[in-house]
C-alpha positions as CSV (number, residue, x, y, z in Angstrom):
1,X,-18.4,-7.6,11.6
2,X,-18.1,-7.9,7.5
3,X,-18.5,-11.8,6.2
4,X,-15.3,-13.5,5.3
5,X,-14.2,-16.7,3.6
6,X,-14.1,-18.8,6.5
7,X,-15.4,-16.2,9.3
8,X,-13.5,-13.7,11.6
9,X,-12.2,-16.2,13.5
10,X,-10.9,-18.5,11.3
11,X,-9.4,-14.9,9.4
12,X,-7.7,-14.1,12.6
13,X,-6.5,-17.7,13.3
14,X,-5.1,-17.9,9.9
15,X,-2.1,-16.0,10.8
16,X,-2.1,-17.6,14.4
17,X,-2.1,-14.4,16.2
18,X,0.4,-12.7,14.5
19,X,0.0,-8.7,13.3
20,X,-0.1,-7.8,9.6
21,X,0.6,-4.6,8.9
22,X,-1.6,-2.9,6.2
23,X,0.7,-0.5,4.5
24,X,-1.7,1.2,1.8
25,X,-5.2,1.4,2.8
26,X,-7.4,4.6,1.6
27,X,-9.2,5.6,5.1
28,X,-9.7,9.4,3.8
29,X,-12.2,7.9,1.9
30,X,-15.7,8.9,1.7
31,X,-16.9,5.7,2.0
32,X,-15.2,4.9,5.4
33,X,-17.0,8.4,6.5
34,X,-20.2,6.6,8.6
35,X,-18.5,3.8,10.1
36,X,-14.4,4.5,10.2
37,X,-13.6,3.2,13.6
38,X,-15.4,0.3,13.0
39,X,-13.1,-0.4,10.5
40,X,-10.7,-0.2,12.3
41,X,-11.8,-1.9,15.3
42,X,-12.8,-5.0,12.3
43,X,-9.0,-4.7,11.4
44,X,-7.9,-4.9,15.0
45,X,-10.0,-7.9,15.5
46,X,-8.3,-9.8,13.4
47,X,-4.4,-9.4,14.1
48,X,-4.3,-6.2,11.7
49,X,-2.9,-3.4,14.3
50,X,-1.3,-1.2,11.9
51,X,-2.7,0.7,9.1
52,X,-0.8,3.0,6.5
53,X,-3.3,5.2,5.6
54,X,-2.4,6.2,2.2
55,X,-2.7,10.6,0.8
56,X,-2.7,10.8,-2.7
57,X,-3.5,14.4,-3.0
58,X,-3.5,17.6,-0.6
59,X,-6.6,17.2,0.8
60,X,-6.1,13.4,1.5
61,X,-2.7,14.0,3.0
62,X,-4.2,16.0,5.4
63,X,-6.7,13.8,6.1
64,X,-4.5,10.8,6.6
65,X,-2.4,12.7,8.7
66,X,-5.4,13.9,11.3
67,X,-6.3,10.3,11.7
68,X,-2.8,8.9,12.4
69,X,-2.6,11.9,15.1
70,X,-6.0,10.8,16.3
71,X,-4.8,7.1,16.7
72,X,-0.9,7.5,17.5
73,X,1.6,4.0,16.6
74,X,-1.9,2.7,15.0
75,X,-2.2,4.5,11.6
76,X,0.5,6.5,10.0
77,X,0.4,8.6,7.0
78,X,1.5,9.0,3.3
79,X,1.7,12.2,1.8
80,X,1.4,13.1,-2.0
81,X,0.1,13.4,-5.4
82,X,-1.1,10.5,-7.5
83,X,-0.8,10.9,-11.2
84,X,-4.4,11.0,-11.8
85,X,-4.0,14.6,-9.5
86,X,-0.7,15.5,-11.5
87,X,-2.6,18.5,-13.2
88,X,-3.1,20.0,-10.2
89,X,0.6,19.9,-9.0
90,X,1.5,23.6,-8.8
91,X,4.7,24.8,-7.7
92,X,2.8,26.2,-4.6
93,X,1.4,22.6,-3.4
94,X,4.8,21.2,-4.0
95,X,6.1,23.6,-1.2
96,X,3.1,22.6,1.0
97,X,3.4,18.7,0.6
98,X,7.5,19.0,1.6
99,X,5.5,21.2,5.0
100,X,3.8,17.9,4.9
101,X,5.8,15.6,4.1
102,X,8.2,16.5,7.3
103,X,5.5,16.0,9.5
104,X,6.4,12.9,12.3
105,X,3.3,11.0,11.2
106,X,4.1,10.7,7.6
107,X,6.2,7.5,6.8
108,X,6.0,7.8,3.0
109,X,6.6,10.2,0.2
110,X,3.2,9.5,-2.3
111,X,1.3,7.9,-4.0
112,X,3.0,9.4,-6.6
113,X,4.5,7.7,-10.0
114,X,2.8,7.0,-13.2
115,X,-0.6,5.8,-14.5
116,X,-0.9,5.8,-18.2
117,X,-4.1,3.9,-18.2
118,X,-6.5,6.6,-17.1
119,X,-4.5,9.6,-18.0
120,X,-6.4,11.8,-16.3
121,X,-3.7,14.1,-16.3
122,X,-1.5,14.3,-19.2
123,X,2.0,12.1,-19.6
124,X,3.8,15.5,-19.1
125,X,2.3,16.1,-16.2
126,X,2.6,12.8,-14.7
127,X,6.3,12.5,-14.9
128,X,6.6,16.4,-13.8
129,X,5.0,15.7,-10.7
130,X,6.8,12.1,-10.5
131,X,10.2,14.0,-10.6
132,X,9.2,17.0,-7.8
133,X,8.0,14.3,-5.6
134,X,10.6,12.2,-5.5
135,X,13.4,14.9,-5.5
136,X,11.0,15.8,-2.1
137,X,11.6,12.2,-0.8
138,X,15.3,12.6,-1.2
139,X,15.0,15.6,0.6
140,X,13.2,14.8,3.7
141,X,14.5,11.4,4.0
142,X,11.6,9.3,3.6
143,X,11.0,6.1,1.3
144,X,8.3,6.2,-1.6
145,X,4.8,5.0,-2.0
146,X,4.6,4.4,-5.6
147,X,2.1,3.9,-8.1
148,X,2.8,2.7,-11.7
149,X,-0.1,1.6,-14.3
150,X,0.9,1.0,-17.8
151,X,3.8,2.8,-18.0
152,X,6.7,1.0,-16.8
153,X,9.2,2.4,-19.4
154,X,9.0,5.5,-18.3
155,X,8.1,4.9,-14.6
156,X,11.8,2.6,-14.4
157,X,13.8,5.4,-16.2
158,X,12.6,8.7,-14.2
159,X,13.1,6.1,-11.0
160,X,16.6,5.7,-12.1
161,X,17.7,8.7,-13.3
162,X,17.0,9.7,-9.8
163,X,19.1,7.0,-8.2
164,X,20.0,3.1,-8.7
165,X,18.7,2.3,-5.6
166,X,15.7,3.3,-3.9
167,X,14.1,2.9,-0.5
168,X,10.6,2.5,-1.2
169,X,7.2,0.2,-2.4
170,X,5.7,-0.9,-5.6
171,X,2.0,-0.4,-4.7
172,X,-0.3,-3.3,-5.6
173,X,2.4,-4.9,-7.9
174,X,-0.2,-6.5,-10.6
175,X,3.2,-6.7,-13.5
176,X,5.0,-9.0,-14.8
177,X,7.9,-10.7,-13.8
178,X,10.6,-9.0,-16.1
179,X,8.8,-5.7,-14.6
180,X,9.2,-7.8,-10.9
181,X,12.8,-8.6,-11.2
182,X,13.5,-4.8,-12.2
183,X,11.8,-3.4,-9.1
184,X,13.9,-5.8,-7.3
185,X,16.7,-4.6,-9.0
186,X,16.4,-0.6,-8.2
187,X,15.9,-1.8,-4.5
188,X,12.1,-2.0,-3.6
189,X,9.8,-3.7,-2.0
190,X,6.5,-5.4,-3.7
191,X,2.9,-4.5,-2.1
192,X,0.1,-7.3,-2.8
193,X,-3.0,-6.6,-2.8
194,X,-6.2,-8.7,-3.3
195,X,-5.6,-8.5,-7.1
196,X,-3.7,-11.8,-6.5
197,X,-7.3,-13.1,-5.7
198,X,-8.8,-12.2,-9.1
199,X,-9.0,-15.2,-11.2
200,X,-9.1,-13.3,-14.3
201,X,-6.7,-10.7,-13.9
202,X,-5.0,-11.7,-10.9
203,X,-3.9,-15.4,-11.5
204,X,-0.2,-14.6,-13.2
205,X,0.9,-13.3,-9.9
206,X,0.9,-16.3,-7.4
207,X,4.1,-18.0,-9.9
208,X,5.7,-14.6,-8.9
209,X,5.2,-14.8,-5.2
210,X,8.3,-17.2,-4.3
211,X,10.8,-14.4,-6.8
212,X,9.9,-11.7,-3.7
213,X,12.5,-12.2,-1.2
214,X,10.8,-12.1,2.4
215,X,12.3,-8.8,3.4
216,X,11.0,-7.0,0.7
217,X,7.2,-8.7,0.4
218,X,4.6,-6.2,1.9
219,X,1.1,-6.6,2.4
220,X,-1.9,-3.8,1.4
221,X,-5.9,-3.8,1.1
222,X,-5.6,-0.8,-0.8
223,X,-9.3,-0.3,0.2
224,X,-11.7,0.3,-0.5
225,X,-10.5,-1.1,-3.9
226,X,-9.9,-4.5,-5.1
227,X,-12.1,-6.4,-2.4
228,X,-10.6,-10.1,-2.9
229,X,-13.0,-11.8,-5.1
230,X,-12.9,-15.1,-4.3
231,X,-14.2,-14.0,-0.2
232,X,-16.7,-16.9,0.6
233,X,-19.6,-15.8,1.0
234,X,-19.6,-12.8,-1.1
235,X,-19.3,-9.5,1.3
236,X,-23.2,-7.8,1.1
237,X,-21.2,-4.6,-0.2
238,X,-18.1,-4.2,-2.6
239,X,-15.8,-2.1,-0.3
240,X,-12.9,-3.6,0.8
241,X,-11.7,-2.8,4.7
242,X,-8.1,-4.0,6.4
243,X,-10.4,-6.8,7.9
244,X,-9.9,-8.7,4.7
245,X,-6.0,-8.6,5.0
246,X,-5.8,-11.9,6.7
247,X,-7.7,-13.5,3.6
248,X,-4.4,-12.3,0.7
249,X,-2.1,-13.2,3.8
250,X,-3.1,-16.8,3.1
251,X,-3.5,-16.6,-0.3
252,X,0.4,-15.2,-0.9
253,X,1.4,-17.4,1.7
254,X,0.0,-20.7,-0.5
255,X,1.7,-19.3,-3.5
256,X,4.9,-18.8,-1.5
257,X,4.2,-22.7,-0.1
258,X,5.1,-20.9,3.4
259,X,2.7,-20.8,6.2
260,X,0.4,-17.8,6.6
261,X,2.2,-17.2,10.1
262,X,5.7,-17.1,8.3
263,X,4.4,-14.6,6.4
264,X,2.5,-12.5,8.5
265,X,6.1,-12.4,10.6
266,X,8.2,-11.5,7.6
267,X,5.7,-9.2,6.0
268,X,5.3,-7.2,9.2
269,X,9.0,-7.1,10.2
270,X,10.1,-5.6,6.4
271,X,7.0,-3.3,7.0
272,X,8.7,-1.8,9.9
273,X,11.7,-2.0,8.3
274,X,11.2,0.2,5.4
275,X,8.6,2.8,6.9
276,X,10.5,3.2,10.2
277,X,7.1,1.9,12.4
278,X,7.2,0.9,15.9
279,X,6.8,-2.4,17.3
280,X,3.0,-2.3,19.1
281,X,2.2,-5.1,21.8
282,X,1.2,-8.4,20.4
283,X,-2.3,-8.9,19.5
């Protein structure tokens, strides 16, 4: 069992038995490739019983969607392209992510948006591939993971020359709060992550916390990025796991001034809400 803050136990008791839902964890990852249902089981353990496990290319998407099949009402699948892949995004692959993006296990259109920070694939290409996707999502029905790193401009205006309202999630909101309210505005709900744990880039966000309205406040690890840095004592390694959910739970919860059950009830609930989950037997 990984080290936390205050233990397992106490991780588990923070939320006084009730499930989080992790809706944007990475499980395709090669570094979950030794030890993957221990991470889960970890997750399990304490009050996590539902993972989003998150595609943000082809070969993800298809991983994500063999391990929800493999662990049915546990994990569900997104399926799609990040910007960093947007290069990539031939005509061809945009037929095969609508195959799978219809699949039963897929709950999400994405990762897919804009990330002007890397630009590992060029502007152009970004907001090609942010268009096809979510012209996809439209047409199979399904909200949208998305992704959005300094390039809110353009990110806002492709999202509403699309439509004024949208069913979907912010991933790991890290913005500000004129680029908050405007999410709120087109319809979305915020995913926090364990940035809101970083001291040095992170601290802006727990002022923002009470703006979220319950409904639309989701939870994420987003491993195995952003391990929460301020886990006492320091994790041996630097991957993050849905184990260390419980620990942001709290910390959004203090920011909120709401109890860490409260949230865990309200997080979970819009979870199922907006990705269409079903309600598993409590832990």
């Amino acid at each position: 069992m990984p080290e936390h803050s205050t233990g397992p136990v106490s991780l588990a008791a923070a939320t006084a038995g009730a499930a989080l839902i992790d809706i944007g964890i990475n499980l395709a990852h090669e570094s979950y490739a030794e030890d993957r249902d221990a991470v889960i089981a970890r997750a399990r353990a304490v009050g996590v019983t539902q993972m989003i496990v998150t595609g943000s290319s082809l070969a993800s998407t298809h991983q994500a969607i063999v391990l929800a099949r493999e662990r049915p009402q546990q994990l569900f699948a997104t399926a799609g392209v990040h910007p960093h892949h947007a290069s990539e995004f031939t005509p061809a692959q945009s037929s095969e992510l609508l195959e799978l993006a219809r699949q039963p296990e897929v709950v999400a259109v994405g990762e897919c948006g804009l990330d002007y920070f890397r630009n590992f694939s060029s502007p152009a290409a970004q907001q090609r591939a942010f268009h096809a996707q979510l012209e996809l999502a439209a047409q199979v029905g399904k909200p949208v993971f998305l992704h959005q790193r300094e390039s809110h401009a353009d990110f806002i205006a492709i999202l509403r020359e699309h439509a004024m309202q949208w069913r979907g999630v912010a991933h790991c909101f890290t913005g500000s709060g004129e680029e908050l309210r405007a999410y709120l505005e087109l319809g979305l709900a915020i995913g926090i992550t364990g940035w809101i744990c970083d001291e040095r880039r992170g601290a802006h966000l727990a002022a923002l916390m009470p703006q979220i309205p319950a409904q639309r406040l989701l939870l994420e690890s987003d491993g195995p990025y952003l391990l929460p840095r301020d886990l006492r004592p320091k994790p041996a390694a630097r991957r993050n796991e849905p184990a260390y959910l419980p620990h942001v739970a709290a910390r959004v919860a203090r920011a909120r001034d709401e109890s860490a059950t409260t949230l865990a009830v309200s997080s979970t609930a819009a979870a199922r809400a907006l990705f269409q989950l079903p309600d598993v037997p409590s832990i």
